[in-house]
C-alpha positions in Angstrom: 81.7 76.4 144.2 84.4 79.0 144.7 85.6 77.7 140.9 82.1 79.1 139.5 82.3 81.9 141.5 85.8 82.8 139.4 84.4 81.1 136.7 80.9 83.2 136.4 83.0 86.6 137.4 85.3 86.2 134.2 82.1 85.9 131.9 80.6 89.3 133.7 83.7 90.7 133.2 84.1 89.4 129.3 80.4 90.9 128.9 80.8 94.0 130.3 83.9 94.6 127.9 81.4 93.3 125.2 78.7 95.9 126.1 81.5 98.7 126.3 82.3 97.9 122.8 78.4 98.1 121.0 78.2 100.9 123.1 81.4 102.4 121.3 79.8 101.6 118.4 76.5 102.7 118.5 78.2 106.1 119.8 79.7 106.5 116.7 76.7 105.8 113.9 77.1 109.0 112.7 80.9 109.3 112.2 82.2 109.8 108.9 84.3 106.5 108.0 84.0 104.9 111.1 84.5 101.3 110.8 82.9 99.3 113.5 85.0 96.7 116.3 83.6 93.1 117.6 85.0 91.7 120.0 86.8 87.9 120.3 86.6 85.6 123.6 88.7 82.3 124.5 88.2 79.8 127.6 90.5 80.0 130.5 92.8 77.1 131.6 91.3 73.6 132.5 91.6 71.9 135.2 92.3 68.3 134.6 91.0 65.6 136.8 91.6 62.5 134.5 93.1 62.6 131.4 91.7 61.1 128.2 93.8 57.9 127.1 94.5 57.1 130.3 95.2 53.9 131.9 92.3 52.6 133.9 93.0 49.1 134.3 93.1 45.8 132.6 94.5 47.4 129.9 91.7 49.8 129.1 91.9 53.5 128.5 89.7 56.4 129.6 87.8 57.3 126.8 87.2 60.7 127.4 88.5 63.5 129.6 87.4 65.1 133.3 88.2 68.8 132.7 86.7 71.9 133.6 87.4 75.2 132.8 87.7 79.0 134.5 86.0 81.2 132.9 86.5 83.2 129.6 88.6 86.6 128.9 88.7 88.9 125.7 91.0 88.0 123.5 91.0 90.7 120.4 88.7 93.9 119.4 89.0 93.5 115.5 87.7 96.2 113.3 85.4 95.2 110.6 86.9 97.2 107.2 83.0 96.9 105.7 81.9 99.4 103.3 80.0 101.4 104.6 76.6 103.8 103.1 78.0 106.5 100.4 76.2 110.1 101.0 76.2 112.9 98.8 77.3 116.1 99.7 77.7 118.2 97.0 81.4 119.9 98.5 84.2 120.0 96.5 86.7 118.6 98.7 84.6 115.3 100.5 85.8 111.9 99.0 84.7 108.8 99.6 86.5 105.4 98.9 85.1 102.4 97.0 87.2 99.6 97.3 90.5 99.4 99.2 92.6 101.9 100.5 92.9 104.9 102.7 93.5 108.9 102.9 97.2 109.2 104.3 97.9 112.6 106.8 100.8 114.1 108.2 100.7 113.9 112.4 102.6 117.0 114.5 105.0 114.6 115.4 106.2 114.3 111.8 104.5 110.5 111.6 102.0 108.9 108.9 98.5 108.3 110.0 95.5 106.4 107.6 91.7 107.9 107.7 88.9 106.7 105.9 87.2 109.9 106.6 87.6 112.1 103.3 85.9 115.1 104.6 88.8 117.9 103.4 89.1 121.5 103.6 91.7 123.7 102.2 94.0 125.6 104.4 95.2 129.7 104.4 98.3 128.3 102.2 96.3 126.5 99.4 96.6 123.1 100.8 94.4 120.4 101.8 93.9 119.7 105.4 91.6 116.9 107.1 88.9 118.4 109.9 91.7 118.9 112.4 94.3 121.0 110.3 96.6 118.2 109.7 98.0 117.6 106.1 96.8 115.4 103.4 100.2 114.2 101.9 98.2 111.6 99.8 98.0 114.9 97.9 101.5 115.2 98.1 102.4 118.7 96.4 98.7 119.6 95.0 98.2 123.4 96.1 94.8 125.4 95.6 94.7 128.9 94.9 92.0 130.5 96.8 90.7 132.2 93.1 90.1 128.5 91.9 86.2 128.8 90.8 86.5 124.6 90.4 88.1 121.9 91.5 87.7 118.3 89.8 88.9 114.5 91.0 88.3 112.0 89.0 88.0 108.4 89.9 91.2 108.1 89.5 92.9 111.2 91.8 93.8 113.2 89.2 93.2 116.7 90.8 91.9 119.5 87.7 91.8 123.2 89.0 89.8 126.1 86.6 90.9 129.5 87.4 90.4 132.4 85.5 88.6 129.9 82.7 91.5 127.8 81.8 91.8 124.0 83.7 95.0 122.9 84.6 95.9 119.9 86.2 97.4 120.2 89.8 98.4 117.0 90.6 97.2 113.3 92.0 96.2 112.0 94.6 97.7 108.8 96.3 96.1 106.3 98.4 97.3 103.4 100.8 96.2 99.9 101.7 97.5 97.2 103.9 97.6 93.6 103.6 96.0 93.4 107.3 94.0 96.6 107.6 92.3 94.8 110.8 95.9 95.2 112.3 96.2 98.8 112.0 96.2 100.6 115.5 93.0 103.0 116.4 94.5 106.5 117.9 91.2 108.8 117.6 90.0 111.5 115.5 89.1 108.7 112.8 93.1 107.8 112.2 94.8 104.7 112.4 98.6 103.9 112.7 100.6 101.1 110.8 101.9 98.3 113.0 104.2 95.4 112.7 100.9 93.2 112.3 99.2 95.4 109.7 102.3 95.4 107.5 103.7 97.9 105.5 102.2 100.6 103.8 101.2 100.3 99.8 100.8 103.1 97.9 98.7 103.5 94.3 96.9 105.6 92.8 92.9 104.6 93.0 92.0 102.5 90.3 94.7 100.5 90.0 97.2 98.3 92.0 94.4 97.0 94.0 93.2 100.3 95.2 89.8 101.8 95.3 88.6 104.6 93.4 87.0 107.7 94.9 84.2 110.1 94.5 84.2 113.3 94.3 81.5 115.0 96.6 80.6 112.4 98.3 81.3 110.9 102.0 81.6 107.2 103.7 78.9 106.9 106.6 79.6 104.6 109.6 79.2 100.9 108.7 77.4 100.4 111.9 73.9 99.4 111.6 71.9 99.8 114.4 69.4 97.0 114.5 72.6 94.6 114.3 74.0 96.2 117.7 71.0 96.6 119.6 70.9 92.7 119.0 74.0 92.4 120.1 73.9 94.5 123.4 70.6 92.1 124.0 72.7 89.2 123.9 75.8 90.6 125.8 72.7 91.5 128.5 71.5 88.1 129.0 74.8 86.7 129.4 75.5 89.0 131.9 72.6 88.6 133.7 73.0 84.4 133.4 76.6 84.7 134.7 75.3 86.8 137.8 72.7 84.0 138.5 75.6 81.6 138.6 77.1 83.4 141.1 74.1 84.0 143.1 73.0 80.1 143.0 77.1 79.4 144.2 76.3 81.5 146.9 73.1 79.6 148.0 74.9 76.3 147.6 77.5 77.5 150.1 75.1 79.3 152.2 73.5 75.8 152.4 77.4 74.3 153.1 77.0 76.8 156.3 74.0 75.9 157.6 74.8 71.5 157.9 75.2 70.2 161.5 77.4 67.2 162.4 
């Protein structure tokens, strides 16, 4: 009875880590690119009583096993790299991705971080910046001037600016894809950071090499959909709430243990 105790606490504790990630989630249903996690169990170690196979006389073997198990834990929060809605915006500098591939920025610290979130803005120098100031260097060396009356990308990244009624073109843009994008590491603010287990970065520009294209004017929405979680967060509830009865009917077994006179 102490084993389910353990046992029925792990899956509480499994659940409540399930119900922490809808509820991450759902919290972000309205964040540009946000690509949404689910979460991975495994059972704990067995105990075994009587192994299958073994001898149990007269030459016969124990057809099956006397095992039982501890409980479950989380294993892995994988994000799901889903496409998600396509909205139109109408500004200038908001791209969205269709395919593979990813927006590459320039940390303070000098390092390389990955956004889906194409919601640019230009910066007092010409150059484009995501919603916190930080570089886009997947449009390495395309500068703005603030008397630009247009700015065109194609499907492709090439980046056409009209000023003063002649169009010149300013550059490309560059996107990156990895071979395990579900590896990438989640740091916030819509960025992820290559690991070992995402491997290494691949650059092209949209269109080809396996890359996406992108849209001018438009923006990736969440690919959360609601009804799906609020299923979900129903289903980590009842197996909350079946893991606590466990424990409670362990407890009455005991209580019952306590109660016996010799």
């Amino acid at each position: 009875m102490l084993r389910a105790l353990y046992s029925s606490a792990s899956g509480m504790q499994s659940q409540q880590m399930n119900l922490d990630v809808i509820a991450n989630n759902l919290a972000n249903v309205n964040t540009t690119g946000f690509k949404k996690s689910k979460i991975e169990f495994q059972d704990l170690l067995y105990q075994t009583d009587r192994a299958a196979g073994a001898e149990s006389g007269a030459g016969n073997q124990v057809p099956t096993s006397l095992q039982v198990g501890h409980g479950s834990r989380a294993v892995s929060t994988a994000k799901i790299f889903t496409a998600g809605e396509i909205t139109n915006t109408g500004e200038r500098l908001d791209l969205a991705i269709h395919g593979n591939g990813f927006f590459k920025v320039t940390m303070p610290d000098g390092t390389n971080a990955f956004t889906r979130d194409g919601g640019f803005k230009l910066n007092s120098t010409g150059n484009i910046v995501n919603s916190d100031g930080l570089p886009v260097t997947s449009f390495a060396g395309v500068t703005i001037s603030p008397e630009a009356t247009n700015v065109s990308i194609s499907a492709t990244g090439v980046v056409s600016v009209t000023q003063a009624g002649t169009t010149t073109t300013a550059g490309s843009l560059v996107l990156s894809r990895f071979a395990n994008p579900a590896g990438l590491e989640n740091i916030g603010s819509n960025l992820y950071r290559e690991t070992p287990s995402s491997g290494t970065e691949q650059t092209g520009e949209p269109g080809n090499a396996g890359m996406g294209s992108v849209q001018q004017g438009y923006l990736e929405l969440s690919n959360v959909k609601v009804v799906e979680e609020m299923v979900n967060l129903i289903k980590a509830q009842r197996a909350y709430e079946i893991n606590s009865k466990a424990i409670q009917a362990a407890d009455e077994m005991m209580s019952m243990s306590n109660r016996l006179r010799g």
